[in-house]
N, C-alpha and C positions, 0 to 999 in steps of 0.2 A: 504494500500500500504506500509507505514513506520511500523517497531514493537514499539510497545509502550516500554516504559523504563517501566525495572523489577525495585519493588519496594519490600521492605522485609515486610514479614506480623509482624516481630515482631523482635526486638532487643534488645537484654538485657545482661546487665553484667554478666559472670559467677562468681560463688561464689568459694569458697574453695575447696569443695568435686569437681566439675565441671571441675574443672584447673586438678586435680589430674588424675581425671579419663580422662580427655581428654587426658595427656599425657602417661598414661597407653596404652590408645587407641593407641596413636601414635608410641611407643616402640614397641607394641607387631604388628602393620602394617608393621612396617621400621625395623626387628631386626637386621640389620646390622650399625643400627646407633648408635653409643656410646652415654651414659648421655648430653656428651659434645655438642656434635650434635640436639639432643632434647632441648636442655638448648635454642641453638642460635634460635631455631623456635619460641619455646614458653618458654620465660625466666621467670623464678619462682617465681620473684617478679611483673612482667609485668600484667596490665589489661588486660583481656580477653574477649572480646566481641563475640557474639554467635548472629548473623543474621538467622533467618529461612525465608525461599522465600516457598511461595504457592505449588512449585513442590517436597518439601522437602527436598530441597538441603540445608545443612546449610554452613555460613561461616564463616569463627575464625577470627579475627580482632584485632590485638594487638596494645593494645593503641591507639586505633582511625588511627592504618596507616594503609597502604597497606593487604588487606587479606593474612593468612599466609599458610592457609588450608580451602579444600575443603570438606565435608560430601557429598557426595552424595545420598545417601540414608537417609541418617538422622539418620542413626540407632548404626554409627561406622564403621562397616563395609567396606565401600570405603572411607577412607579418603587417600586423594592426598594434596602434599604441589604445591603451586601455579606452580613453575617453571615449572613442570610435564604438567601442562594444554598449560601453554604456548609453550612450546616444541612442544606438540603433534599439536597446534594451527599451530603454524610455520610449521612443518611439511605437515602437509596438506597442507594449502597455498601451499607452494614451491610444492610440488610432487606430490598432487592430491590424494594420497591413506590412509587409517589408518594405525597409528602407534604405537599400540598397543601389536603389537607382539614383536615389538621392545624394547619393555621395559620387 
């Protein structure tokens, strides 16, 4: 009747190469977002956490706070920074439809 709470199969620190490429990933996603921009998501000096969940969603976790980005696919490819989910969350709520096209 209830869903059971999602639990990550695996969470680990990203290393060096991991931070670089993950912001590479997120430049070449967002290119309308200046360094400066990139800097405020995942700041350069910040630890980097990397949750993988059993459906291959990964999540980026900086410094133990709030997730900052989503992988969807685990592969790079979809990655979404949190407010984007929560939007579209809201959205539905409120109006019942997808809001996907809206972005």
């Amino acid at each position: 009747m209830f869903k059971k709470p999602v639990e990550a199969k695996l969470s680990q620190r990203s290393s060096g190469a991991d931070k670089k490429k993950l912001r590479r990933t997120a430049k070449d996603r967002f290119p309308l977002a200046s360094d400066a921009n990139i800097d405020e998501i995942l700041p350069p000096k910040a630890e980097i956490t990397a949750a993988k969940y059993s459906n291959k969603v990964h999540v980026y976790v900086i410094e133990g706070g709030l997730p900052m980005l989503f992988d969807i696919d685990g592969q790079g490819t979809e990655i979404y920074p949190t407010g984007i989910l929560y939007m579209n969350l809201l959205l539905f709520l409120l109006f019942n439809h997808d809001c996907d096209d809206a972005l």
